[in-house]
Each structure stands twice: as structure tokens, then as C-alpha cells.
C-alpha positions in Angstrom: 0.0 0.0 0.0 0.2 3.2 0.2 -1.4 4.1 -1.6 -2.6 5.2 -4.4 -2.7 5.4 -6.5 0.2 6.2 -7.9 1.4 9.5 -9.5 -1.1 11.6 -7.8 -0.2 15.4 -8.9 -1.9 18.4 -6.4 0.1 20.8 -8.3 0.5 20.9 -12.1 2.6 23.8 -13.0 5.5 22.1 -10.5 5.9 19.0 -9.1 5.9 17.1 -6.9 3.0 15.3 -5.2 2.3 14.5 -1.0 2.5 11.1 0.0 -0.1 8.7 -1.2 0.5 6.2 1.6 1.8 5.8 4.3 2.0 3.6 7.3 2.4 3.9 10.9 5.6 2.0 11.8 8.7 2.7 14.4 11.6 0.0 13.8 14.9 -0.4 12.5 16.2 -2.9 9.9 17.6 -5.5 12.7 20.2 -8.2 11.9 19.5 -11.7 11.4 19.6 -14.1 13.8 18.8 -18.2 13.4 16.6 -20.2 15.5 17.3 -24.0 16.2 14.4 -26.8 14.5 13.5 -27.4 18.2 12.5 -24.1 19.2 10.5 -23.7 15.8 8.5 -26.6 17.0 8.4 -25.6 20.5 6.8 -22.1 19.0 4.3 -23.6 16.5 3.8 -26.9 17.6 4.2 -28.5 14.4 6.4 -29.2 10.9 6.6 -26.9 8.5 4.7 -27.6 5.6 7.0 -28.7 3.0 6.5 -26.6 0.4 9.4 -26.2 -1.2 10.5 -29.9 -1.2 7.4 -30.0 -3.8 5.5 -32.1 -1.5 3.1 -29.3 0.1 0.0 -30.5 1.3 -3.6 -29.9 -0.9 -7.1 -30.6 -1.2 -7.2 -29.1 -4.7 -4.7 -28.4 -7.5 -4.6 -24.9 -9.1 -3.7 -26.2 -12.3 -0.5 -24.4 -14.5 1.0 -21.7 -13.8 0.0 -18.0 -14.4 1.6 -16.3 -17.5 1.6 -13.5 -19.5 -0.5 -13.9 -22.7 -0.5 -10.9 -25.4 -2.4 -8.0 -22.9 -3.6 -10.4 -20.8 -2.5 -13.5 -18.4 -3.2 -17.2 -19.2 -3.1 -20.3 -17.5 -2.9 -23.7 -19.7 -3.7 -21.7 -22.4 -6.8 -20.6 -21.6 -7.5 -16.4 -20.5 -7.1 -15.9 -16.9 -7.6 -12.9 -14.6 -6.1 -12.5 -11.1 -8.8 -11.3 -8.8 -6.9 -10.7 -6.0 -7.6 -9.0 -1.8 -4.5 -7.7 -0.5 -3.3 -9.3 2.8 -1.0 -6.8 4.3 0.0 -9.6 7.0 0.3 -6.6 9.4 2.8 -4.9 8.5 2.9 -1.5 9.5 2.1 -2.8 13.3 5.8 -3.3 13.8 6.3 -7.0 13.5 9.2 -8.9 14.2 10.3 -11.5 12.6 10.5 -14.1 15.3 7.0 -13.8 15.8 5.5 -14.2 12.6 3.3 -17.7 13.5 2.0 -15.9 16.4 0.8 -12.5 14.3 -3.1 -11.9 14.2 -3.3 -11.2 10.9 -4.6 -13.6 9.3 -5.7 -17.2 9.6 -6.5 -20.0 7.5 -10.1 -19.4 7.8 -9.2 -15.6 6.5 -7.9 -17.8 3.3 -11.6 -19.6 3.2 -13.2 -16.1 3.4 -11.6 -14.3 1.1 -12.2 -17.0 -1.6 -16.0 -17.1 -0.5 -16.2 -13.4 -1.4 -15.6 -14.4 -4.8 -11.3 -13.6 -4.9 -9.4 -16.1 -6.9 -5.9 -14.5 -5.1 -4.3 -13.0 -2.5 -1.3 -11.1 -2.2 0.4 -11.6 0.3 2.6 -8.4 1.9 6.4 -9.1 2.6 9.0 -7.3 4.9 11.9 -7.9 3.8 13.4 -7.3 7.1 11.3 -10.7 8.5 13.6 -13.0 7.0 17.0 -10.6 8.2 15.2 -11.4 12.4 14.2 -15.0 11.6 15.4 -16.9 8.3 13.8 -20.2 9.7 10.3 -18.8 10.9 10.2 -16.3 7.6 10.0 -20.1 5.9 7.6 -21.6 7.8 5.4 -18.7 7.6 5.6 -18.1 4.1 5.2 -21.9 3.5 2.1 -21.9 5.8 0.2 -19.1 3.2 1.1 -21.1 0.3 -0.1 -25.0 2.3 -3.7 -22.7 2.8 -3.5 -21.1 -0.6 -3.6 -24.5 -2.6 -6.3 -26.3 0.0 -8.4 -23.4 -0.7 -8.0 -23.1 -4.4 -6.3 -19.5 -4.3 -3.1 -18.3 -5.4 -0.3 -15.9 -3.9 1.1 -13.2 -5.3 4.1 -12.9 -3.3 4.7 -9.4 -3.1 7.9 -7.7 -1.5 6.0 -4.4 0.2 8.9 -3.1 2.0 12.6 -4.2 1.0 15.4 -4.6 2.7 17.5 -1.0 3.7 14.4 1.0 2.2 10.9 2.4 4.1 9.8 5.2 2.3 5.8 4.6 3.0 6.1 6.9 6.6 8.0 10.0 6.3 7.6 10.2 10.5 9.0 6.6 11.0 12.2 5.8 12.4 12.9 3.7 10.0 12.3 6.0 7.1 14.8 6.1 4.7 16.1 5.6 1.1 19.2 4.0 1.8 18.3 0.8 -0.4 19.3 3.6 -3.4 22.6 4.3 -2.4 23.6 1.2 -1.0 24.8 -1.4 -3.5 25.0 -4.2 -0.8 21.3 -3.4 -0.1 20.3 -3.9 -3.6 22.3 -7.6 -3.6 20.4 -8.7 -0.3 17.2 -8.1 -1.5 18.4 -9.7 -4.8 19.3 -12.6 -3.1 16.3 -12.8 -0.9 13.7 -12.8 -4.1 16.3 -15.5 -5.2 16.0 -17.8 -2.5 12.0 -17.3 -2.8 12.0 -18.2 -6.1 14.2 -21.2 -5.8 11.6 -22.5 -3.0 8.7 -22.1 -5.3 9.5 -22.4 -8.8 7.6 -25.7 -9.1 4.8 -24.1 -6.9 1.4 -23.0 -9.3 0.0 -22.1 -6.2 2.0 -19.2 -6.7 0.5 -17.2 -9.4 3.5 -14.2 -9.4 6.1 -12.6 -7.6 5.6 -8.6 -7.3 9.1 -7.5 -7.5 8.5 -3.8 -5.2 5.9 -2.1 -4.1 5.1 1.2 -5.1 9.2 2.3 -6.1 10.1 5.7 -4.7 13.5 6.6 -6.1 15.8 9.7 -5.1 16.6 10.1 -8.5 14.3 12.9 -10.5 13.2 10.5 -13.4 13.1 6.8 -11.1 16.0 5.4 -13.4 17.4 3.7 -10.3 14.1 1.5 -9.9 14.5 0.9 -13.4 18.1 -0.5 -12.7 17.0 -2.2 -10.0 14.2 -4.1 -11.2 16.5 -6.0 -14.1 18.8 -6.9 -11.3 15.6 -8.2 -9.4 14.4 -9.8 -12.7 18.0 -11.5 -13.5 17.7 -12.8 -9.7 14.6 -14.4 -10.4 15.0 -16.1 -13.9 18.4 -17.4 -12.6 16.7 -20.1 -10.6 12.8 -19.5 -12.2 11.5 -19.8 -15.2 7.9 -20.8 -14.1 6.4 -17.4 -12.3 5.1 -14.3 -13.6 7.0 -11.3 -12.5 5.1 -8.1 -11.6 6.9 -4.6 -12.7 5.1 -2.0 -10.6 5.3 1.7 -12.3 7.5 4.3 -10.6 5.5 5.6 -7.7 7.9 8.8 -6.5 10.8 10.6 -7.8 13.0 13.3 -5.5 12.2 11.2 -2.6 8.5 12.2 -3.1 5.5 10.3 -4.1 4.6 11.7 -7.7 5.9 11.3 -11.4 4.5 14.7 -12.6 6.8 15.4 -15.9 8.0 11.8 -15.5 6.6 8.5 -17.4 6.3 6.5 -14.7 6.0 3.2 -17.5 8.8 1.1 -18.4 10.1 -2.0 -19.5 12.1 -5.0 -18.6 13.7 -7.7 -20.5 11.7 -10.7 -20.0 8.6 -11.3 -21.8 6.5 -13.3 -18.3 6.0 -9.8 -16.9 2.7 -8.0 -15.9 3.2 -4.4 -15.6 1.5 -3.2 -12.5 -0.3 0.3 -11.3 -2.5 1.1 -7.9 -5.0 3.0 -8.6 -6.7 5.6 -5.5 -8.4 8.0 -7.5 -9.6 10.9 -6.4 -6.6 10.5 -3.8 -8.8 12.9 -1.7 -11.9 11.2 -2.2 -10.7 7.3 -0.9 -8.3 8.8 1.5 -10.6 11.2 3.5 -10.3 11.1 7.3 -7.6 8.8 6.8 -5.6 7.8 10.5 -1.9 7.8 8.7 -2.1 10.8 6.6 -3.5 14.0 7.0 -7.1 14.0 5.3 -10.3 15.9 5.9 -13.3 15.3 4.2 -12.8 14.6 0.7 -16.5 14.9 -0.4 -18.8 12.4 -2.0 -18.6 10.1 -5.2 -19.8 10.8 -8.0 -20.3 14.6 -7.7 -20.7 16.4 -10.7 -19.4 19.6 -8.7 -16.6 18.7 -8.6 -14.3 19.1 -11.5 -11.5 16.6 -11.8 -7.9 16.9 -13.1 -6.6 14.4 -15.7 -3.0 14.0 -16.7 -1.2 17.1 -16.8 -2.6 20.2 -17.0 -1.3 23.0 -19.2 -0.6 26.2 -17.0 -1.2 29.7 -18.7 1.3 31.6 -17.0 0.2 34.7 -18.6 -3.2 34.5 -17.0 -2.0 34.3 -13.5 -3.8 36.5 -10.8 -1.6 36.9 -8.2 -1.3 38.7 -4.6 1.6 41.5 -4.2 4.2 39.8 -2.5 5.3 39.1 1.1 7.8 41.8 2.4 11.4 39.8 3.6 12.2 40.3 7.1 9.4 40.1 10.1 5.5 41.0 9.6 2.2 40.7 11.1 -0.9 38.7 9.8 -2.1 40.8 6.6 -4.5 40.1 3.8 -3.2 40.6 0.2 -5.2 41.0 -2.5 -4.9 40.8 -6.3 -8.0 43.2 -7.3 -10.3 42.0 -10.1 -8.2 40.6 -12.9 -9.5 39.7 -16.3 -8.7 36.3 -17.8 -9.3 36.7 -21.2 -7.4 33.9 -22.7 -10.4 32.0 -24.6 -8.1 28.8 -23.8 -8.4 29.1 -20.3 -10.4 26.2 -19.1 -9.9 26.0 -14.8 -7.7 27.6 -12.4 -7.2 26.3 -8.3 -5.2 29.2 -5.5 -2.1 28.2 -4.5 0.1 29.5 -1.2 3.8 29.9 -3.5 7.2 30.6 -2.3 8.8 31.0 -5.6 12.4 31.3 -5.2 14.6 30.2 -2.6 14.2 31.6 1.0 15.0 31.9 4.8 12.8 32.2 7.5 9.6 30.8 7.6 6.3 32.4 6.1 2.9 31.4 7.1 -0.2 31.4 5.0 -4.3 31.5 6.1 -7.6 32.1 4.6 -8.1 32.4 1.2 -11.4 33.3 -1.2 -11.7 33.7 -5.0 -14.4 35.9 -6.5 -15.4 35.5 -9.8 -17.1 38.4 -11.3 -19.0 39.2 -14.8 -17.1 41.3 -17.4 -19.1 44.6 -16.2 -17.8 43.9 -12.5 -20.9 42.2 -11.6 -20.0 39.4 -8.3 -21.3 35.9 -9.5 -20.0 34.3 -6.9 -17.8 33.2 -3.9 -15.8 30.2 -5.6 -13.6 29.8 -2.6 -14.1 30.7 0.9 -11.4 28.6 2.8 -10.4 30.3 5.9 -7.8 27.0 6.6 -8.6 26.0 10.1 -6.9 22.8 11.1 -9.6 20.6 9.7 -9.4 22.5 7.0 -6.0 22.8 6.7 -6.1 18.5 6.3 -7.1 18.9 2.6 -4.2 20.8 1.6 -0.7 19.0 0.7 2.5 20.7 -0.3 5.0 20.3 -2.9 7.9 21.8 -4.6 9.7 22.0 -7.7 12.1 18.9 -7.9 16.5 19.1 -8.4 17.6 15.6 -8.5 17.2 15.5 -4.3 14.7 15.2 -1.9 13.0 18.8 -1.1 15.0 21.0 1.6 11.8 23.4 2.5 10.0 22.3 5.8 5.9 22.2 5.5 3.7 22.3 8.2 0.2 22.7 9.1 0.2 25.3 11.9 -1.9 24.8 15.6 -3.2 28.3 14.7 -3.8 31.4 11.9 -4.6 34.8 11.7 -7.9 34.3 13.7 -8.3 30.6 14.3 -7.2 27.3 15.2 -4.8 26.5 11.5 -3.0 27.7 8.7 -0.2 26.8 6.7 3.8 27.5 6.9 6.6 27.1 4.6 10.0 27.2 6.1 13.9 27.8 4.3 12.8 26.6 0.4 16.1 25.8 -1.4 17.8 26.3 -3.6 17.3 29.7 -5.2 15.6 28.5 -7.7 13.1 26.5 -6.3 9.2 26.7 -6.4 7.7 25.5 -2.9 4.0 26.1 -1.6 0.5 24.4 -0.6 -2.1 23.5 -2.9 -5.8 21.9 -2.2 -7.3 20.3 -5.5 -10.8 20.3 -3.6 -10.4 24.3 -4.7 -10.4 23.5 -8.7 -12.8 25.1 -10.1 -14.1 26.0 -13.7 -13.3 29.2 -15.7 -15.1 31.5 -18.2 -12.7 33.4 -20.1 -13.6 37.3 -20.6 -14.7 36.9 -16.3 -12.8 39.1 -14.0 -11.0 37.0 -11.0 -9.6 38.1 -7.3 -8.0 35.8 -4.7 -7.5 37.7 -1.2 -5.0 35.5 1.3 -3.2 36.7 4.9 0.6 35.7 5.2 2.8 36.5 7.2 6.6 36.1 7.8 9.6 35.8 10.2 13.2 36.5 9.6 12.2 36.1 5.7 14.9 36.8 3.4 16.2 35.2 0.1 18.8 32.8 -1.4 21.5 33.7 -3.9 20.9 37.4 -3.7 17.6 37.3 -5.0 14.3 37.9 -2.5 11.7 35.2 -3.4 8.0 36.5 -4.8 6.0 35.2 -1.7 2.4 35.1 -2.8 -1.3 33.8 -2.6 -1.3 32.9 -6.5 -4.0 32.0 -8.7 -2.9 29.1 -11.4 -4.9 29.3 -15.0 -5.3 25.8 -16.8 -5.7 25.4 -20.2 -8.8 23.3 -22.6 -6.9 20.8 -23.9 -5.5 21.5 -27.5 -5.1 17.6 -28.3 -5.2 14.2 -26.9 -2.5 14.6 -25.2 -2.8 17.1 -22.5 -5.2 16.7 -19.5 -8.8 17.4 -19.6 -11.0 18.6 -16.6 -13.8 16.1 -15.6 -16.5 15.6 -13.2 -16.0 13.1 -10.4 -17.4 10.2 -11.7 -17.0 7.1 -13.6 -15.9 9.5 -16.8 -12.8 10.4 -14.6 -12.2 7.2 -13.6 -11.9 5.8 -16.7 -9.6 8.9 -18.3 -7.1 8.1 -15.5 -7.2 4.3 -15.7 -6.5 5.5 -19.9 -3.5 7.1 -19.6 -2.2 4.4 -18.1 -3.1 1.8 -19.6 -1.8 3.3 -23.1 1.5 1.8 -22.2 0.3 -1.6 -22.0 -1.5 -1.1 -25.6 1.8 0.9 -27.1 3.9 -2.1 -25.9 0.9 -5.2 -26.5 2.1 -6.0 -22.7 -0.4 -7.1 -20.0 -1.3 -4.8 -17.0 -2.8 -4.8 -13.8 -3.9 -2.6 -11.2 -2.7 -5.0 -7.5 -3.8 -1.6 -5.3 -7.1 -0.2 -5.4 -9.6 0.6 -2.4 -11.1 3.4 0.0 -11.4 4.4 3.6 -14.6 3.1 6.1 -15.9 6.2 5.9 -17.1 6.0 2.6 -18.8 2.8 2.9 -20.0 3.9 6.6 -21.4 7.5 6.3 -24.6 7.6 4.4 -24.3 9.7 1.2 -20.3 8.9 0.7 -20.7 6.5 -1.7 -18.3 4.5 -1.7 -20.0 1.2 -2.9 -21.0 3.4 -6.1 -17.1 3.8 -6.4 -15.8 0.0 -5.6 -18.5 -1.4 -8.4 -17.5 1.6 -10.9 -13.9 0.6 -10.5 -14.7 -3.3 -10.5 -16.8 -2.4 -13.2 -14.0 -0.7 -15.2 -11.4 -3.2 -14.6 -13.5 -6.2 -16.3 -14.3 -4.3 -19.3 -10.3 -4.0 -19.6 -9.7 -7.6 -18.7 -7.2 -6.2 -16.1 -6.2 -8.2 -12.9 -6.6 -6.4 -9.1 -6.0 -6.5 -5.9 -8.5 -4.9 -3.5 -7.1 -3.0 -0.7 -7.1 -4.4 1.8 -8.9 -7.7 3.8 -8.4 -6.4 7.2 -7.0 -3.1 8.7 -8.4 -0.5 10.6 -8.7 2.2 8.0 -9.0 0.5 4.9 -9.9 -3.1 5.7 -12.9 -4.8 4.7 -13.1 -6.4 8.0 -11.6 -4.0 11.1 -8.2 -4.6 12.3 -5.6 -2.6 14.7 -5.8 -3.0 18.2 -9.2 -4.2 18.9 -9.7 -6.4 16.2 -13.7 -6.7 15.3 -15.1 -8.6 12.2 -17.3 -6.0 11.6 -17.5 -5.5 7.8 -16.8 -2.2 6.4 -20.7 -1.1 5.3 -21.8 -2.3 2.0 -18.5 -2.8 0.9 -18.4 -6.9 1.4 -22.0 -6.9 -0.3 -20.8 -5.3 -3.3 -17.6 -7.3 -3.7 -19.2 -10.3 -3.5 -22.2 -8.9 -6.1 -18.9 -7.7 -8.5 -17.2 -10.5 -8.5 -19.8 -13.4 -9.2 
């Protein structure tokens, strides 16, 4: 997980994006340590099941194994889609290693469920660092899940969700890091580790694929280094495994940041067993509201036809920009800035959103709080209020910050602020570098449609302390807003109401690598919070069949996120662990996936 979605862009003019997902997780990568045969026993208090000798216990076969057939998958030669819930075998609750058999997870009557509900598959989350704390009960365990996989008649996509020497799902962890990027040595052990998992199971069709990374965040501005890395990953696997499908996820960050904006996040690798694999959260803000890991506020309803929808990437019009006047550097007290009525008379001019910019780089730390846009007829006429946002800290949930990316993870600090101008939240930026960058806060709950020959005003307090520039320059510290143009051909974004039209246009764009290359794709991440199958009018049922809906008609294989977990579960999970289904949301499943 984490979501979502993939290359999620709040700002189009820079990049890059917030976090999709993250999780909630405080450990270090530990060193491995054995554990006698006796003490295995002792623990478990039986054998493990011997998968990997080829002589795994099963009530059923699955027949062949899984492989990549023109844009689709195949097994024995006949079309075959993986329909998959994603087990995230806890995770992000800080498990070690050693206790793996004991974990709550999941049991084998979790296995029994999930294929009741109509799922053919299951993929199975992997930490990396559980076979560096326990070689001997990391076996076990995995053979376990593939012993109930075959008696149940479902397969495993085994599916390395945090590697060794990298966490980049939880910026606030202690174990966050990237160090799997600059570390060759890191690189070989997770190498190895994939080859020691495929040498176990290359005779096992219970199996259906090995998922090489999840959701690749790379330090590097264009994710070449995932790129690298996953032909190194592939060589490990083919070196023991001809058998298994291999699953390429898309580059999910770039700069250390979640977001491709500017960047294809597509590629390929040489072997021709490969699914190429997206997760799909879209609107982030919409399946992510009120989520516990990341903050969200309400993220409105599905479908809305209010609400207009960005697709792909937008082309700015800097010459319609209605802007603030700027900050002053050094130390000031809470002020509104206004832009006056400003005509936008660019008859390309299709949508605009405010944005809170520091553009250049800067010292000191500005803060920024309630913002409106006006829109007004030609004659001066007020139409109406478009946005009246005065950023109190529920407010201040729905907006995410970014800045322009240099080949290295962003040096300004973001932060939502306790208190504004008159209430309880606002927004800060604090030392953006280098003197060229472009750093600010943007909400894409404030997009809104244009009509050219319309007069425009955006009025915003700020702020600042100790401000002053970088590289002799002072930054242009602003309440600014960004014009977007009507597409001129395919190829640039459109604006779209939230519904299944939106959905669809962003499941497109990616999926026109798999038809340029005549590859097969899939989308193993896809899901939404409780609250939108819980609170009445969310519609989140609407979006799961939409989605399901979508995914048939492209003959693509998914994963549902997730079977159980607090937030996102279908049944509850975290500390009190309940059975309670999330709302509808079992219903519909098992309706979709008859």
C-alpha cells in the first residue's frame, strides 16, 4: 500500500505530489539471527509444511501456472484474470520477525473467506526485514500461506511491500529512509532474498506471481534507479525460475516524493512473463478522507458532478496568472493581500485552483491562512464566492504541499500550523532551497471551472519571520492563482466531473503503455477508507462497483485493498480487532465478483 494510487499530482505547473501512503511504523532494519528446529516446534507446535520440497499438502490443485499472454495473463492456455484481496499480514504494526506464526493477521479461515467473497488470489505483503530477524520462521510462515493457498484453491502473489535497507511509506518513522538507493549491498540482499523465494517455489502454481517492489520511490528525478533495480531483481529471479510471472510495478515517487509529474512512470524490462503493474486511489482525496496515517479531511462524495477533476497534466497559462503582491522579507504581522479583479481573457483558459507559493529560494519561515476567490462578470458584476477557505486545522487537512524537484529530496519544511490569523490552523513554509526552487500548498478540492472574458480576485493573509532570500535574490511570496488550459489535443489533461468518466480517463492514460507495448497490466492496489462505505451519502459502494466495473471491461487483474486493517480493511483490524465488515463494501464485492 500506500497508496494510491500512484502518481497523484496536487500541483501541475511544479511538481511534486504529498505522500499517497503511508503507514504507521517505528523499527529499524535489525540483523538476522537463526533459531534452532527445536525451538521452531516448541513455537508452533508442528512441521513446517514442505512446500518447497514440492511435496506441500492440498485438497485441490490450481492447475498451470500463471503467464503473460499478449495483454492479458493465461493459464494452460486458456484467459485468466487474477482477482486478487490484498493481505498486508500486518505490517505496518511493527512485527518482528521471530514472531511471525503468532501474528493476528490472518488465519487459514481468513484464506476460506476471502475466496468465499468471490477472490481467486491474495497477495500476500512481505517485509523484507522478517527474513533478516528470523530466516527459519520467515519459511515456515511463508510456506504456511502457500499450504492454505492450494487447499483453498487460491493463489499468492508474493509481493515484496517493504525491502530490505528502504521504508519510504512513513516519512515520520524511524525507519524511514532511502538508503536501499545508495547502498549497492542493499540492492544484492534483496536480490538474493527474491532468489532464495524463487528457488523454494519455482515448481509451486499455487503461486500465481512474484511482485518485485511495491510502489518504487526513487531519489533520483526521473526513477531510473528503480529501473536498474528491477532488471537486477528480474536477473535474480530467472536465474533459478523460469515458471512465475514477474510483476513490474510503475515508478510511484521521484525526489524522494511520491509523484511522477513530468516523468513517465511506464517502463520495461527484458523478459517477456512480466505484468506491468499500477495502484489506482483516484480521487486521492476522495478514498483517502479522514484517513488515520495521513492527514485528510473530508474529501467529499462520489460521483459529484461539482466537482471538476484533473486528468494527466494540465497545461498552466502563466500569462493569466492572478496573483497577490508579494510578502515583504524580514518580520511582519498577519495581513491580507489582494490581487484586485483581474481579467482572464485567454479564450483557452479552461480552470484555475489558489495556491500558497514561495517562488524562489528563502530563509525564514512564512505562514499562510484564509483564502477566497471571486469570480465576477465582465461589467464587474459578483457571481459568486468560488472559494471561501479560511484554513482551520480541519481544513488545513485537505491541503498537501510540494515543490519543484532538483535531482534530491525537497530542503523546505511544511507544516500545518496549531493556529492562523484568527483561528485554530494555517499553513507555513519554512527555508525553500535552492534559489531556484518553487515550494508552496495547494488543495485540488479548490479547482474550479473558468469562463474566459470573467474578471477574477483571490484575497490571502501571510505573514513572515526572519524572511529573506537565497542567492541574492528575494523570493516573490504570494497567494497565487494558477490558470489551466482546454486541452488542445489528446494529449494534454482534460477537466472532468467526479465520476466514472474520470475514472476511466485516469485508468487511460495508463493503460496506453500496455496497448503501445501489446504487454499485459494490472492494477494490485485499489480501495477506500470506512468512511465512505460507513457514512450515508459517501458512496463508496458506487465507487468499488465503478472501479470493479472498469477493470472487467479492460480484462485487467486487481488487488483490492485491503482484507483487514483498521482504516482500509474490509473487515476491522488494529488494536481491537472486530469482524465487523466495512458497510456495503463486502456486499458489493461479493455482487462484482460473481
Amino acid at each position: 500500500m500506500i497508496g494510491s494510487g500512484g502518481g497523484r499530482v496536487v500541483h501541475w505547473g511544479e511538481q511534486n505530489s504529498p505522500e499517497a501512503h503511508m503507514t504507521r511504523r517505528n523499527r529499524h532494519v535489525r540483523p538476522a539471527r537463526a533459531l534452532l528446529g527445536v525451538v521452531l516446534l516448541a513455537l508452533t507446535g508442528c512441521a513446517p509444511d514442505p512446500v518447497g520440497s514440492g511435496t506441500a499438502p492440498a485438497d485441490r490443485s490450481p492447475g498451470g501456472f500463471v503467464r503473460a499472454a499478449g495483454r492479458g495473463l493465461a493459464v494452460d492456455g486458456e484467459p485468466f484474470r487474477l482477482k486478487a484481496v490484498n493481505f498486508s499480514s500486518g505490517y505496518y504494526d511493527d512485527v518482528d520477525g521471530s514472531a511471525l506464526l503468532d501474528a493476528p493477521h490472518h488465519t487459514e479461515q481468513d484464506v476460506e473467506h476471502a475466496r468465499a467473497m468471490g477472490f481467486n488470489s491474495i497477495r500476500l505483503a512481505v517485509d523484507g526485514n522478517w527474513y533478516l530477524d528470523d530466516p527459519d520462521v520467515f519459511w515456515h510462515w511463508l510456506d504456511r500461506n502457500v499450504g492454505w493457498a492450494r487447499r483453498h484453491d487460491v493463489r499468492l502473489i508474493l509481493d515484496l511491500h517493504v525491502p530490505i535497507g528502504g521504508f519510504w511509506l512513513d516519512r515520520g518513522s524511524e525507519a524511514y529512509g532511502f538508503d536501499l538507493w545508495s547502498d549497492p549491498d542493499l540492492r544484492r540482499q534483496n536480490a538474493q532474498l527474491w532468489r532464495e523465494i524463487a528457488d523454494r517455489y519455482r515448481d509451486e502454481p499455487a503461486v500465481a506471481a512474484y511482485d518485485l517492489l511495491n510502489e518504487p520511490v526513487t531519489t533520483d528525478p526521473t526513477g531510473e534507479q528503480w529501473q536498474e533495480f528491477a532488471e537486477q531483481l528480474v536477473d535474480a529471479v530467472r536465474s533459478v525460475d523460469e515458471n512465475h510471472l514477474l510483476v513490474v510495478e510503475a515508478v510511484h515517487g521521484v525526489d524522494g516524493l511520491f509523484g511522477t509529474a513530468g516523468t513517465d512512470p511506464h517502463f520495461l524490462v527484458g523478459d517477456d512473463n512480466v505484468v506491468y503493474d499500477f495502484h489506482f486511489y483516484e480521487p486521492f482525496a476522495y478514498t483517502h478522507q479522514y484517513a488515520g496515517w495521513i492527514p485528510a479531511g473530508d474529501g467529499g462524495t462520489y460521483p459529484d458532478p461539482d466537482a471538476l477533476m484533473a486528468t494527466g497534466e494540465p497545461r498552466r497559462l502563466p500569462g493569466s496568472t492572478v496573483a497577490t503582491g508579494a510578502l515583504p522579507m524580514g518580520t511582519s504581522e498577519w495581513r491580507e493581500f489582494d490581487s484586485g479583479r483581474v481579467v482572464i481573457d485567454d479564450g483557452s483558459a479552461a480552470a484555475a485552483a489558489p495556491v500558497a507559493v514561495v517562488d524562489g529560494g528563502m530563509r525564514g519561515t512564512v505562514r499562510f491562512d484564509a483564502v477566497t476567490v471571486t469570480e465576477y462578470a465582465p461589467d464587474g458584476t459578483e457571481l459568486r464566492r468560488v472559494v471561501d477557505d479560511r484554513i482551520g486545522a480541519a481544513d488545513a487537512l485537505n491541503w498537501y504541499e510540494w515543490q519543484s524537484g532538483d535531482g534530491t529530496a525537497p530542503a523546505a519544511q511544511f507544516e500545518r500550523e496549531p493556529s492562523g490569523h484568527d483561528d485554530d490552523g494555517g499553513l507555513s513554509v519554512t527555508d525553500a532551497s535552492p534559489a531556484d526552487s518553487v515550494a508552496g500548498w495547494s488543495n485540488e478540492g479548490h479547482l474550479f471551472e473558468v469562463v474566459p472574458g470573467n474578471r477574477y480576485r483571490v484575497r490571502g493573509w501571510m505573514r513572515g519571520e526572519d524572511v529573506s532570500g537565497r542567492g541574492g535574490t528575494d523570493p516573490r511570496i504570494r497567494w497565487r492563482l494558477d490558470v489551466y488550459a482546454q486541452p488542445a489535443g489528446p494529449e494534454e489533461g482534460r477537466f472532468l466531473p467526479r465520476d466514472r468518466t474520470y475514472l476511466e480517463e485516469e485508468l487511460r492514460e495508463h493503460l496506453e503503455f500496455g496497448a503501445a507495448h501489446g504487454v499485459p497490466m494490472s492494477v494490485l492496489e485499489f480501495g477506500a477508507v470506512r468512511q465512505t462505505f460507513e457514512t450515508e451519502g459517501k458512496g463508496g459502494a458506487r465507487w468499488v462497483a465503478d472501479v470493479l466495473d472498469l477493470l472487467e471491461e479492460h480484462e485487467l487483474s486487481f488487488g483490492y485493498w485491503e482484507y483487514r486493517g483498521p482504516d482500509m480493511g474490509i473487515l476491522r483490524g488494529g488494536e481491537e480487532p472486530s469482524e465487523e465488515p466495512a458497510g456495503e463494501l463486502e456486499a458489493v464485492l461479493r455482487r462484482e465478483l460473481r
